[in-house]
N, C-alpha and C positions, 0 to 999 in steps of 0.2 A: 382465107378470111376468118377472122375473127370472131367469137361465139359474141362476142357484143355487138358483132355487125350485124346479127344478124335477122330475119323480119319479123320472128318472135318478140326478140327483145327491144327491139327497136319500138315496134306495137307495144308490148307491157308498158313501155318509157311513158311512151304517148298518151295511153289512156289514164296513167296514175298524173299525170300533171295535168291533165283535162280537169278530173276529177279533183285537185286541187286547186285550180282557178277556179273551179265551179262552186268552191267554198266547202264543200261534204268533208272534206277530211284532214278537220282539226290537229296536230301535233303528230300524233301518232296513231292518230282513230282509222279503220279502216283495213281491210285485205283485198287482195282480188289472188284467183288463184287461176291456173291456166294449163289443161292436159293436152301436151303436147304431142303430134304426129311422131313417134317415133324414128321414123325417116328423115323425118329433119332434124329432131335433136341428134341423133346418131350419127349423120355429117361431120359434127362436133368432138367426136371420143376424144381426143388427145387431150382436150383439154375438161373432162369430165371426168378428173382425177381425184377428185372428194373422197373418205371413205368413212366419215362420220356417219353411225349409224345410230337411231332412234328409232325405240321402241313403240307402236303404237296404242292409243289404247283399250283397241279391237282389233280384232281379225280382219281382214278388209279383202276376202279374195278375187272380189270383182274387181279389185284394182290392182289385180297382179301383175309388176313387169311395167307401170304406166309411168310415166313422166310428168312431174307440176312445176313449172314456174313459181313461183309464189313470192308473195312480201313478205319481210320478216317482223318477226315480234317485238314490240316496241320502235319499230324504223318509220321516220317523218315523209311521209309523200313527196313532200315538198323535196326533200335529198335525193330522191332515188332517179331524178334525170342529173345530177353531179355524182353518183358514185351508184352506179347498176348494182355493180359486184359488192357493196359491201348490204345494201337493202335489198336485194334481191336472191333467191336460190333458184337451183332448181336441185328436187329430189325425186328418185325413183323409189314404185314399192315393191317392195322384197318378193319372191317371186312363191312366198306361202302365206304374201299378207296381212304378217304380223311388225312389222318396221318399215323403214322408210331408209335411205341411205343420202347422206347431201353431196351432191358432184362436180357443183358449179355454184359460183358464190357465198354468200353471207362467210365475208375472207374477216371479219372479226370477230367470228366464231359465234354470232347469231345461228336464230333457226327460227323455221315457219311462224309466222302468225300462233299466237294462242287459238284462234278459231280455225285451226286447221280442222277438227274432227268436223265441225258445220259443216266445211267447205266439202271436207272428202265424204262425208255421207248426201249433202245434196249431188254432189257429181256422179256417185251411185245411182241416186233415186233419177234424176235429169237424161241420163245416158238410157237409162232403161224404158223411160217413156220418148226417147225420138229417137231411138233404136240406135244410141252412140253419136247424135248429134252436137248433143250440149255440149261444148268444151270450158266452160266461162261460167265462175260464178265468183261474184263480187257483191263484197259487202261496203257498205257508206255510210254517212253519216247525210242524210240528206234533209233539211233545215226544214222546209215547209210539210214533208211526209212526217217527221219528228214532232213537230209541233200542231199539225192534227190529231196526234194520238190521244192528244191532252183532252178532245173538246168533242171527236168522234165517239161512239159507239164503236167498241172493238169486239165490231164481228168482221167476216172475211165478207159478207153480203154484202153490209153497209157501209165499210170502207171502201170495197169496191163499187158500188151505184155512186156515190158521192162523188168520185174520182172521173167516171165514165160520163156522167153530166155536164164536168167542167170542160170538155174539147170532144170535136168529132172524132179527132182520131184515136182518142182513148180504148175505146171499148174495138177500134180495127187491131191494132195494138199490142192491146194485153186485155183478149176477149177470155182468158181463162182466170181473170182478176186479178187479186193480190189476199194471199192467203195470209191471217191475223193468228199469232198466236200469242200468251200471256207474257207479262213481264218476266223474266228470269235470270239467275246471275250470268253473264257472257263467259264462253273460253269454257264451261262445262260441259258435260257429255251431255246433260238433259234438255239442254236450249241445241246442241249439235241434231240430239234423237228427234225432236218437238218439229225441228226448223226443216229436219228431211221429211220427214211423214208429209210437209203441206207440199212440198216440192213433188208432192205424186200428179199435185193436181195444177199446181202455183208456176208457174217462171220467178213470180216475184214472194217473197213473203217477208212481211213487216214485223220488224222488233221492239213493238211499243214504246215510246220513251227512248228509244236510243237508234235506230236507223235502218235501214233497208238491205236483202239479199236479192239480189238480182242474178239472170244465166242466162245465157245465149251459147250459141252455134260459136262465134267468136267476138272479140273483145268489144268491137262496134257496135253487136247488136245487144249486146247484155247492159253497155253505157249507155243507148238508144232508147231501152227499156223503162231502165230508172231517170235517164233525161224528162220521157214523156210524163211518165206517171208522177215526177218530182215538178215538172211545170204545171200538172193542171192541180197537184196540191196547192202551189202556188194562188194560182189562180181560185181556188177555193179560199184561201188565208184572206184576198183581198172580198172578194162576195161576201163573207161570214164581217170582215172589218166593215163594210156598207151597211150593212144592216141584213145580210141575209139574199136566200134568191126569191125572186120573183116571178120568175119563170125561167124553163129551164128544159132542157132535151127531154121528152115523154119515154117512156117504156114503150108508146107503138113505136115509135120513132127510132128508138135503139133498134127493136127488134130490127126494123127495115132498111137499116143501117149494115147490122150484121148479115142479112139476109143478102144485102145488096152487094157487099164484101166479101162473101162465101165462108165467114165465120160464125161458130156456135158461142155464142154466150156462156159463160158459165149459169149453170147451175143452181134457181132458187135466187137472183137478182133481179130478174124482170117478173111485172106480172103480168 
């Protein structure tokens, strides 16, 4: 069988045209990146003949030896279910951490996302707090989380209580919020370093003015993620176009929510 048949890739397909119907990723806007079970890319050698190597621009030794799917840099969402192999890679890292090698794909001599350091330093911070769980972190462009940045307060509290109010299942959800940090240029190491620090505490963290990082276990639950928290901004976009709330989920109520659910709230949101 074929390394494109396979349930990896086949899932990448899936979730990146999901995510283009779902309108988030404009032209070329967006990555998802995906660390792979070794045992199953390894199935695959024969054809994991790439030996294009890239330097990184850190040391990375917790990601020594790992495998990523990834989109590549400047590649339209919209293409990547007509041509896998040429928007898609996958790369392994070097086994002292310091490059990356490409062994499958981007066959036009692409390479990863410009937000690969993001990706690969929340996959660090993600892996470490659910002890190697997280395999999934994906970045969007999501329309209604994007255009509350404008009109919210950007703190990580109050972006998250606003969020948590518009639907019950918010705060079941993503009870450790959505962590806020400053505008900054994308594709640098300082919005890479900024964006993993929140990922200590975050599943999600928000890029002001331009779109959302989302993680999960796998690709389902990390699109699951920013699905929910992109619909109840949604649904905030139209409250705020009414005139406003009027009433609205309480903080005892949250609490008895999370209480009820077996979830701890983040931190300094309720009072």
């Amino acid at each position: 069988m074929s390394i494109k048949e396979s349930n990896f890739i086949k899932e990448m397909i899936k979730v990146i045209n999901d995510m283009w119907i779902k309108g988030w990723d404009e032209r070329n806007g967006g990555n998802v990146s995906y660390r792979l079970v070794k045992e199953e890319v390894e199935q695959y050698k024969k054809e994991l003949r790439g030996e294009r190597k890239i330097e990184l621009f850190s040391e990375l030794k917790e990601l020594a030896g790992e495998y990523f799917l990834v989109t590549g840099t400047g590649k339209y969402f919209r293409n990547v279910i007509l041509e896998p192999d040429v928007n898609l890679g996958i790369v392994r890292i070097s086994e002292d951490g310091k490059s990356y090698t490409i062994l499958w794909g981007f066959t036009d001599g692409g390479r990863p996302t410009s937000e690969f350091p993001a990706h690969l330093l929340s996959h660090i911070e993600r892996m470490n707090v659910t002890e190697g769980k997280n395999r999934v972190v994906m970045h969007t462009h999501a329309t209604n989380l994007i255009a509350l940045s404008y009109v919210l307060d950007l703190t990580t509290e109050n972006f998250t209580k606003q969020l948590w109010e518009m639907s019950t299942e918010c705060l079941v959800v993503f009870p450790d919020g959505i962590g806020v940090i400053p505008w900054m240029i994308p594709g640098k190491e300082e919005i890479a370093i900024a964006t993993a620090e929140k990922m200590r505490k975050h599943s999600m963290v928000l890029w002001p003015f331009h779109g959302i990082f989302g993680t999960g276990k796998n690709l389902d639950e990390a699109f699951g993620l920013i699905d929910t928290a992109e619909k109840a901004a949604e649904i905030l976009v139209k409250v705020l176009s009414m005139g406003g709330k009027k009433q609205t989920i309480s903080d005892k109520e949250l609490k008895a929510l999370a209480e009820g659910f077996g979830v701890k709230p983040l931190d300094g949101v309720l009072k």
